[in-house]
VOGU-3710 file (C-alpha; in Angstrom, 3 decimals, decimal comma):
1> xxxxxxxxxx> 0,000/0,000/0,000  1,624/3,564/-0,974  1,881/6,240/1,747  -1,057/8,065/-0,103  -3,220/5,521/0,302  -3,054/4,886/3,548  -3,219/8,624/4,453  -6,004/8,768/2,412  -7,123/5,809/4,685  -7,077/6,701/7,735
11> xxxxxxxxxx> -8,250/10,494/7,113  -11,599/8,299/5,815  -11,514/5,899/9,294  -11,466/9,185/11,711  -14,376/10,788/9,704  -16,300/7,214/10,048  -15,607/7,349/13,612  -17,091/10,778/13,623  -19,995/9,899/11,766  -20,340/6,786/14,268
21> xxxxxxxxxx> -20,126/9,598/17,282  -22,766/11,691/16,179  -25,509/9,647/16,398  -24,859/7,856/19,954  -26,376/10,843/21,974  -29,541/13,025/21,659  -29,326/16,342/20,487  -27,595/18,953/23,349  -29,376/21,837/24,152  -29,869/24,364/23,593
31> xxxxxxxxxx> -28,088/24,598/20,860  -28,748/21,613/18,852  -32,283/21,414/19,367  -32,750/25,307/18,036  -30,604/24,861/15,387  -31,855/21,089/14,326  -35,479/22,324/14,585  -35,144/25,332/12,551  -33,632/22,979/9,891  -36,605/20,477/10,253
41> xxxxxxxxxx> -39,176/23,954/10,171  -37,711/24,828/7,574  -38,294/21,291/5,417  -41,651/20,895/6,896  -43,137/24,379/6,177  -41,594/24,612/3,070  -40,423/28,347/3,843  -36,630/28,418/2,598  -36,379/32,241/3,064  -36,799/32,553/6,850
51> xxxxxxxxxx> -35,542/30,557/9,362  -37,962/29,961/12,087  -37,913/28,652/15,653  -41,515/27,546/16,740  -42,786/29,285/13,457  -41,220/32,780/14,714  -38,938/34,509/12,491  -35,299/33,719/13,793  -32,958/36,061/12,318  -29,342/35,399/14,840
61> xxxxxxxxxx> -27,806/34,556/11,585  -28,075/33,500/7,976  -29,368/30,437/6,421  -26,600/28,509/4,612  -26,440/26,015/7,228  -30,302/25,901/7,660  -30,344/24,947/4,391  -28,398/22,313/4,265  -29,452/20,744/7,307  -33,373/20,708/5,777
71> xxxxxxxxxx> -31,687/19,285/2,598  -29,848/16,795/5,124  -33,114/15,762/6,296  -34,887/15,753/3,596  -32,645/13,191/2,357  -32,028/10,860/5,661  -34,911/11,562/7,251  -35,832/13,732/10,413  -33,317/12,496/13,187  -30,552/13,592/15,404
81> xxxxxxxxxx> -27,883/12,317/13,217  -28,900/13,529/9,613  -28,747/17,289/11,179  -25,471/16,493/12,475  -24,078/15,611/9,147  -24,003/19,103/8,030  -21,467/20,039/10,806  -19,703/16,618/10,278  -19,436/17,448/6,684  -17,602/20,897/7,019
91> xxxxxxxxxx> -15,582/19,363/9,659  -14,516/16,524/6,942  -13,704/19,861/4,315  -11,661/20,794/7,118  -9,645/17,720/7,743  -9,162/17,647/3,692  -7,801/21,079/3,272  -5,235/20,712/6,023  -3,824/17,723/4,432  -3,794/19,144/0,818
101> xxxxxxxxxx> -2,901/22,793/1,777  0,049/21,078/4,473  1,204/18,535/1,434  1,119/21,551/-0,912  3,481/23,660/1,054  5,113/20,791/3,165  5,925/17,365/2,986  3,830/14,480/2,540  4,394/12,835/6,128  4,178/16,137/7,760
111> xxxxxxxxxx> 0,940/16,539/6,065  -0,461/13,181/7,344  0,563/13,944/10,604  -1,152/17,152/10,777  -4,449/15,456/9,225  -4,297/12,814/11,752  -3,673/15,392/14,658  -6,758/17,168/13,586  -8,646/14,193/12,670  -8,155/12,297/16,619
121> xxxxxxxxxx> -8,629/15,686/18,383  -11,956/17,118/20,608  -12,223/19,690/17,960  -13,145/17,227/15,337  -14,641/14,384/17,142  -16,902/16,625/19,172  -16,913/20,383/17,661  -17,568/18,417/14,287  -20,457/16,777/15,231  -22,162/19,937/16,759
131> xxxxxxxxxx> -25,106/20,794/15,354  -24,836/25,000/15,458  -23,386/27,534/12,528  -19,481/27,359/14,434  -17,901/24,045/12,527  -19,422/25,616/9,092  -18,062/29,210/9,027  -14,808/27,724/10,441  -14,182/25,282/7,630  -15,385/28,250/4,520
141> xxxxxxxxxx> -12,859/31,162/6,817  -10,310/28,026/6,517  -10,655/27,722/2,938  -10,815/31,480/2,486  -7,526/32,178/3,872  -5,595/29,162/2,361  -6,938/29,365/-0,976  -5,861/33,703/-0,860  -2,843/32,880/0,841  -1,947/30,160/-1,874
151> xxxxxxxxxx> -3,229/32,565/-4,685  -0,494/35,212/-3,410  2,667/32,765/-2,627  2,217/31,449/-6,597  4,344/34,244/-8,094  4,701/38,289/-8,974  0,911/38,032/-9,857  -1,749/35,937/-7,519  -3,398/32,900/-9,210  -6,810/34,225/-10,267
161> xxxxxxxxxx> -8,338/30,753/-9,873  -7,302/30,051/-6,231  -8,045/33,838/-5,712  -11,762/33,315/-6,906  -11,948/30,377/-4,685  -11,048/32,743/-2,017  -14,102/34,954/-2,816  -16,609/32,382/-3,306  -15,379/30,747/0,536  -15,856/34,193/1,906
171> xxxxxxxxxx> -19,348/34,451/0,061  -19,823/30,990/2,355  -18,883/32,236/5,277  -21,073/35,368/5,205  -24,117/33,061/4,573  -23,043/30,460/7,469  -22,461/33,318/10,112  -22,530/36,844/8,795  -19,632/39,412/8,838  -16,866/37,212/9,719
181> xxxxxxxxxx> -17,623/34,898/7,126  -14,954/38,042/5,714  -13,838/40,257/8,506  -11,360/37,352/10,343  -9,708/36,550/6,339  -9,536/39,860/5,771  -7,749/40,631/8,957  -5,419/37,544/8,751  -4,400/38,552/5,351  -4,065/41,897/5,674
191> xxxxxxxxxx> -1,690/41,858/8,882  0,229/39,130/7,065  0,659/41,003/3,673  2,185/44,069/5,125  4,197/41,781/7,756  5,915/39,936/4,340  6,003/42,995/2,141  3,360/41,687/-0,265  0,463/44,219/-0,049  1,170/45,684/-3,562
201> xxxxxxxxxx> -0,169/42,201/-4,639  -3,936/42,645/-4,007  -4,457/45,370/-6,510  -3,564/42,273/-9,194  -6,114/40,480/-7,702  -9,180/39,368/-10,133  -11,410/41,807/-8,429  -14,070/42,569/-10,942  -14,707/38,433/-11,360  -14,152/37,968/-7,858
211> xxxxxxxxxx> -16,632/40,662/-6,550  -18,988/39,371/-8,700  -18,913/35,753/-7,744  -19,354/36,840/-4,151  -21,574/38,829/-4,565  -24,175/36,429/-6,713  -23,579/33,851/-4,221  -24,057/36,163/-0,733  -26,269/38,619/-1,314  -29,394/37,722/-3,090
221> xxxxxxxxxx> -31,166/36,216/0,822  -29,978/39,740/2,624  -31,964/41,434/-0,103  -34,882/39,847/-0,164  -35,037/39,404/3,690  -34,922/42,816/3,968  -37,043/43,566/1,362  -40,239/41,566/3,701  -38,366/41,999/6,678  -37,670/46,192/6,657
231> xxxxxxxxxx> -35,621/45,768/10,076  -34,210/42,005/9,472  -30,533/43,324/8,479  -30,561/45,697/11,011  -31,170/43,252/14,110  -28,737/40,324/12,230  -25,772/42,755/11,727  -26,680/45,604/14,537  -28,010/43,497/17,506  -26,198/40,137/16,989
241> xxxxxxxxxx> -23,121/40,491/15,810  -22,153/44,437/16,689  -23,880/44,444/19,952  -22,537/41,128/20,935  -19,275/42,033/19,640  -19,334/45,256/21,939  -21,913/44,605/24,345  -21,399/43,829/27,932  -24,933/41,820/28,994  -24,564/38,899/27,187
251> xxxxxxxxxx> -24,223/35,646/27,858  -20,930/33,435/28,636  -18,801/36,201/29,908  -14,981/34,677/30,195  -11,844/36,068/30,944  -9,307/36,959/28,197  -7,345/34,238/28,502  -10,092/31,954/27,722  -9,747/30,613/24,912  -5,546/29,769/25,412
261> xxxxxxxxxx> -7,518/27,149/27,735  -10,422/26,360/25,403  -7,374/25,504/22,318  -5,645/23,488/24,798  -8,684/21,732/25,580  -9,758/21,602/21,816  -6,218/19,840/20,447  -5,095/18,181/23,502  -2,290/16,399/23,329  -1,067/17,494/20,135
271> xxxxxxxxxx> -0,946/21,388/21,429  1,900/21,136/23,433  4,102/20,264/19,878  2,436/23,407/18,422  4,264/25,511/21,446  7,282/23,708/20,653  7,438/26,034/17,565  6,939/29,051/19,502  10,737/29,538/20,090  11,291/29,816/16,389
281> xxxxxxxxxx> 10,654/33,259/16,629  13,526/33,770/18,642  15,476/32,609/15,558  14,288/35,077/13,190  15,455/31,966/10,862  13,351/31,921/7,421  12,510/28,743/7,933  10,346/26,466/10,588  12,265/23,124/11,598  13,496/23,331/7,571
291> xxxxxxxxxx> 9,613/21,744/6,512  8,014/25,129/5,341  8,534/28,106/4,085  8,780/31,149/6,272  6,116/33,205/5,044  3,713/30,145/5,641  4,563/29,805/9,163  4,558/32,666/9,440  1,221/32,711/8,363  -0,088/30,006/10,924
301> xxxxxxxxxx> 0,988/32,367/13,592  -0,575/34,951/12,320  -3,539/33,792/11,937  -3,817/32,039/15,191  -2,713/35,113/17,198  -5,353/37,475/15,262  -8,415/34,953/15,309  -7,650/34,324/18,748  -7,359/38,080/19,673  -10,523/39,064/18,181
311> xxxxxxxxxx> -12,598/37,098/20,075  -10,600/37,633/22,902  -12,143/41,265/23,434  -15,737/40,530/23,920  -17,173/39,766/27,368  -19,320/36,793/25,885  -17,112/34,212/24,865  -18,024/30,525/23,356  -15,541/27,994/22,688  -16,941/27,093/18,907
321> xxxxxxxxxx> -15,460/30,662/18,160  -12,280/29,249/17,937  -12,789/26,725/15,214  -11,044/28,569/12,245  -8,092/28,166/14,093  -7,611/24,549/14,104  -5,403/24,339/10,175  -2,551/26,718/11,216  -2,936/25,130/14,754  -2,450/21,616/13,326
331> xxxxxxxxxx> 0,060/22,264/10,607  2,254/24,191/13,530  1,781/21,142/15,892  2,984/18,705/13,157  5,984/20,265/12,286  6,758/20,742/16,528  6,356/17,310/15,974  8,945/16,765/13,308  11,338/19,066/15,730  11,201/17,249/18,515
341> xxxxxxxxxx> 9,807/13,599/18,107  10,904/13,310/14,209  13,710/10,142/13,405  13,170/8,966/16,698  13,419/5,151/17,066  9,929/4,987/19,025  8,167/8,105/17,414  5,680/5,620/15,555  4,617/4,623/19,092  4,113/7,624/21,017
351> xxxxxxxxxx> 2,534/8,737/18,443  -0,229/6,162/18,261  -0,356/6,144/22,061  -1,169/9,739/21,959  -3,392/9,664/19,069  -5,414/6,521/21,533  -5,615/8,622/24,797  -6,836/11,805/21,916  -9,550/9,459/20,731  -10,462/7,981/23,837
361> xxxxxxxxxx> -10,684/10,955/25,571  -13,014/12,171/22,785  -15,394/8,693/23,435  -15,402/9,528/26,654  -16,380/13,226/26,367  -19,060/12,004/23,960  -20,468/9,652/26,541  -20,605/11,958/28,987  -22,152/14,672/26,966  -24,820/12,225/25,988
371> xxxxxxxxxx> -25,675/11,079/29,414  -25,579/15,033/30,562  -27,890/16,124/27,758  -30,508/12,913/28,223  -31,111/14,172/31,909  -32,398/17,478/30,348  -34,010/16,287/27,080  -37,438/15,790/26,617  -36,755/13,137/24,490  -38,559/10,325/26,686
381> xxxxxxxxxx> -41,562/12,222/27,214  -41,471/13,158/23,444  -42,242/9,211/22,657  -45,682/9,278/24,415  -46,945/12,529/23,324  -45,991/11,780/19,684  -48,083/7,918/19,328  -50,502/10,050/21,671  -51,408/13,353/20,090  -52,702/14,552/17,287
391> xxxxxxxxxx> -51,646/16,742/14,449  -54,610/19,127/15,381  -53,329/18,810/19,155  -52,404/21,632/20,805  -48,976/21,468/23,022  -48,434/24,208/25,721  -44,591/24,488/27,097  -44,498/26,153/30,615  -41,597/27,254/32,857  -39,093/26,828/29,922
401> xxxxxxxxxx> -38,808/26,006/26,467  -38,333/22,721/25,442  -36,108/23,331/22,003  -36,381/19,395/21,182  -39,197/18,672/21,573  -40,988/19,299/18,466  -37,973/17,837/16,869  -38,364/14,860/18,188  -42,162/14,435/17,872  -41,839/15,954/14,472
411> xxxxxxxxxx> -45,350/18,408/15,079  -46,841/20,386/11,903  -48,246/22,832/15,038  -46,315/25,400/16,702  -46,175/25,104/20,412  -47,848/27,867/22,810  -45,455/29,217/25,022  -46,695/30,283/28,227  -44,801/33,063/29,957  -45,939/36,480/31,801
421> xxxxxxxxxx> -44,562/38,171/28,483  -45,265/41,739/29,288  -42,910/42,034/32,049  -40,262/39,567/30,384  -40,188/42,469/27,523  -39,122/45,038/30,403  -36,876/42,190/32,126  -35,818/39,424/29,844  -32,016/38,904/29,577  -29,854/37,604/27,048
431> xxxxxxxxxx> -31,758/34,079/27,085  -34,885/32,087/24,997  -37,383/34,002/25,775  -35,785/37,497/24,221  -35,157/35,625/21,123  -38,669/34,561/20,633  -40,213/37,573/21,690  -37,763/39,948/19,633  -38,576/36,738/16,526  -42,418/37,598/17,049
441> xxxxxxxxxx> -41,768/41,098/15,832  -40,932/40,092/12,372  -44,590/38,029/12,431  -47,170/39,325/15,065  -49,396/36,230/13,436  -46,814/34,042/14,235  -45,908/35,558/17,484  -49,281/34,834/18,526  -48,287/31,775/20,342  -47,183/33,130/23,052
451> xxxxxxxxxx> -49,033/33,459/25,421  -49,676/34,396/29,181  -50,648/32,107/31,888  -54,505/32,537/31,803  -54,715/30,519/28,642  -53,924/26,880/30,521  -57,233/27,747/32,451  -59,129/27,523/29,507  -57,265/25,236/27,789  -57,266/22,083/30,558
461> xxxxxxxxxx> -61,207/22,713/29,433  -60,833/21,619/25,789  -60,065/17,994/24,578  -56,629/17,490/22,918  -54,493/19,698/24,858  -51,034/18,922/26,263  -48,611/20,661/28,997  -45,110/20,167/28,784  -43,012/21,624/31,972  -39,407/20,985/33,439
471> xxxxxxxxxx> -39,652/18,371/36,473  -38,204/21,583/39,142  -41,184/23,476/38,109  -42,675/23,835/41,848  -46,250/21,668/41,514  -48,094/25,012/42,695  -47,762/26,605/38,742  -49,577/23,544/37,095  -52,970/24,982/37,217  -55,747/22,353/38,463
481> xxxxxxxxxx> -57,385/19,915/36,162  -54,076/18,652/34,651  -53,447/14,909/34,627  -50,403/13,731/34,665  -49,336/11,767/31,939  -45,222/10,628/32,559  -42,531/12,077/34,190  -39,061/12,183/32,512  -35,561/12,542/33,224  -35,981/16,387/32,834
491> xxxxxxxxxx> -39,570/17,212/31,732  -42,609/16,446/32,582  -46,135/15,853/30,268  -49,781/16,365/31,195  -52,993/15,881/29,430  -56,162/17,870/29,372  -58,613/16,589/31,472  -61,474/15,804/28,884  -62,075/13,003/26,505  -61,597/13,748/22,742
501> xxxxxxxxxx> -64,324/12,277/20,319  -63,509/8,966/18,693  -62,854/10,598/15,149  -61,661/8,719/12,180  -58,740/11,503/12,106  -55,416/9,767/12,205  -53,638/8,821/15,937  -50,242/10,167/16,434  -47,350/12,724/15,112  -44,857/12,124/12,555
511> xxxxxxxxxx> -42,254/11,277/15,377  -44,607/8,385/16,608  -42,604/5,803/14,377  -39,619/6,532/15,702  -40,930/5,647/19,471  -38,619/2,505/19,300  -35,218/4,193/17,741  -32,245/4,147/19,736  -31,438/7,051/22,029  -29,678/9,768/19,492
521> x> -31,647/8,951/17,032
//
């Protein structure tokens, strides 16, 4: 078997693995039961344009991933595991271009090595399984900045080809997750341009083509959105990303040296061989351990330090920010590798030890996770109600919102949300209910479902009505006439108290025939 081969090999057994991963634990939330929902809405209503979470405009971030999650499911069918295979797939694009873009400028076994560091990491066994927009935008920035980067290093005059591969990724980005999609390339290649005296290159760029290509492929949705949605743009690009970016009263709020422990956490072991290179610098040598060129590592650094630093300054900080770092970080730890462990007579062997404690700490993490997110899913209580409701049923969520559930029993009917939502609009923080009430004023119609809590007083009246409510809700804020109907790990489920009419109208939801699927499913 040649070397190629079996790289090629074993960069296909690591994305099997993480294929394999993904569907051995229900979905996490909140995250991947918003963002696996609003996929499934999206199939089910047949509205492509605007993602929506319980029917209510949801306008956090673009669509490209929404998209291909409802094409995901459209093809596999509704589960856990075909919404994951749109992060798994990005995180796959990812493993390829390290490999290709570390062969290109490297050598073939430092390459592998980087591909396999990658590939046996958290960040790709867990991050690439994630169902939210972080794994996506990564892999397009990734491909952004290579293919530019590649474009420039080809001669007096970029390589228009690689360059318009640059501007389509960046058109990618922008749809997976708005402005970075082109602000992070922009900033890695502009800092390392003027850093390697090579600045005078971009007005050869193929702008005119380039421009264009972007903007066919970006634009078009933010025009039209905001063409029925007057304020859409304004709240995507003003409220989420600006006033996260600056704001102070959102969520997650880390230190700065965050994520240094996040990335450690991320690429354990292998991070430790990326510091090895970090005395290089000292050297002010033009080359990196004599496997790349000097204006390529330099790049890695470069791009690490400047990705890293920008999301270093907000107060909110989440680890899947960190994602487009991962190539340089890999490539960098590969060649620390070939510094310190390379000719060794055992290097074969610590290496696969470390690549088995990488992977089993990743099947451990996963088991964990699963067991962690199954105490808080509704996923048990999501069986009954789905063989037991109808599609003319109405379900009522109180306390909290339960972002699975409708995945799971795959409902055609929004859920009413009960909340006191007059005084959350005075109160609410950065949480659920802000993004559902701020959603509802795209689509006042749509908003209509939620609701305050006077409505389960008449409801409990009416025949076909369900209550869904976390199991620490006290007992006292279940209004009388419920009957209990199971209790879950984390929720609870109650039925109205009358008997429905026996109707020839058909017994259960979509979900119902997947009441016997494994757990993750």
């Amino acid at each position: 078997m040649t070397e190629t081969k079996k790289s090629w090999l074993m960069m296909a057994a690591l994305w099997v693995l993480l294929l394999v991963l993904a569907a051995l634990r229900p979905l996490s939330l909140p995250d991947e039961g918003r963002y696996a929902e609003i996929a499934r809405w999206m199939l089910m209503s047949g509205d492509w344009l605007t993602p929506r979470l319980n029917g209510i405009p949801f306008f956090h971030k673009p669509p490209l991933p929404h998209w291909l999650g409802a094409s995901s499911l459209a093809v596999f069918g509704v589960s856990s595991w075909a919404a994951r295979l749109v992060p798994a797939l990005h995180a796959g694009l990812m493993l390829l271009l390290v490999f290709l873009t570390a062969q290109h400028v490297s050598t073939h076994l430092v390459a592998r090595r980087a591909a396999l560091m990658l590939g046996t990491s958290l960040s790709f066994l867990i991050a690439g399984q994630y169902v939210n927009h972080d794994m996506v935008v990564a892999a397009w920035i990734s491909v952004a900045i290579w293919s530019f980067a590649l474009s420039f290093l080809h001669g007096a005059r970029p390589h228009a080809g690689l360059a318009r591969l640059g501007f389509a990724a960046c058109a990618l980005g922008v749809l997976s997750k708005g402005l970075i999609g082109l602000a992070l390339p922009g900033l890695v290649l502009l800092v390392w341009l003027v850093w390697t005296r090579q600045l005078a290159k971009v007005l050869r760029l193929p702008w005119l083509s380039g421009l264009a290509l972007f903007a066919v492929m970006a634009l078009p949705w933010f025009v039209v959105v905001q063409r029925q949605y007057p304020d859409a743009l304004g709240y995507l690009f003003g409220a989420q990303q600006f006033g996260r970016y600056m704001g102070t009263t959102f969520n997650n709020p880390r230190p700065w040296w965050f994520y240094l422990l996040a990335l450690g956490g991320l690429f354990f072991p292998w991070i430790f061989f990326a510091l090895n290179q970090v005395k290089v610098t000292a050297r002010k040598a033009h080359a990196a351990a004599g496997q790349v060129a000097w204006p390529v590592w330099l790049l890695c650094w470069i791009w690490m330090v400047a990705i890293v630093g920008f999301f270093s300054i907000p107060t909110s900080k989440i680890v899947g920010y960190v994602l487009p770092v991962l190539p340089p970080l890999a490539l960098l730890a590969s060649l620390g590798w070939q510094q310190w462990m390379g000719g060794r007579r055992r290097e074969r062997v610590v290496f696969g030890v470390l690549a088995a404690v990488a992977i089993g700490g990743a099947l451990i993490f996963n088991g964990l996770a699963g067991r962690y997110s199954a105490r808080h899913s509704t996923q048990d209580i999501a069986r009954v109600l789905a063989c037991a409701a109808r599609g003319s049923d109405t379900v009522y969520a109180l306390g909290e919102y339960p972002y699975d559930l409708p995945f799971y029993t795959q409902s055609t009917k929004p859920m009413v949300v009960v909340q006191d939502w007059p005084a959350l609009r005075r109160s609410a923080g950065d949480n659920w209910r802000r993004e559902l009430f701020e959603g509802a004023d795209f689509d006042p119609v749509a908003g209509q479902v939620l609701q305050t809590p006077e409505v389960l007083e008449a409801a409990v009246q009416l025949p076909g009505q369900w209550l869904v409510a976390p199991n620490d809700l006290q007992a006292a804020q279940i209004p009388a006439g419920w009957l209990p109907v199971q209790k879950g790990s984390g929720w609870s489920l109650w039925a109205s108290a009358p008997k429905r009419p026996e109707t020839a109208e058909h017994k259960g939801l979509p979900g119902c025939q997947h009441q016997g699927a494994k757990q993750g499913q």
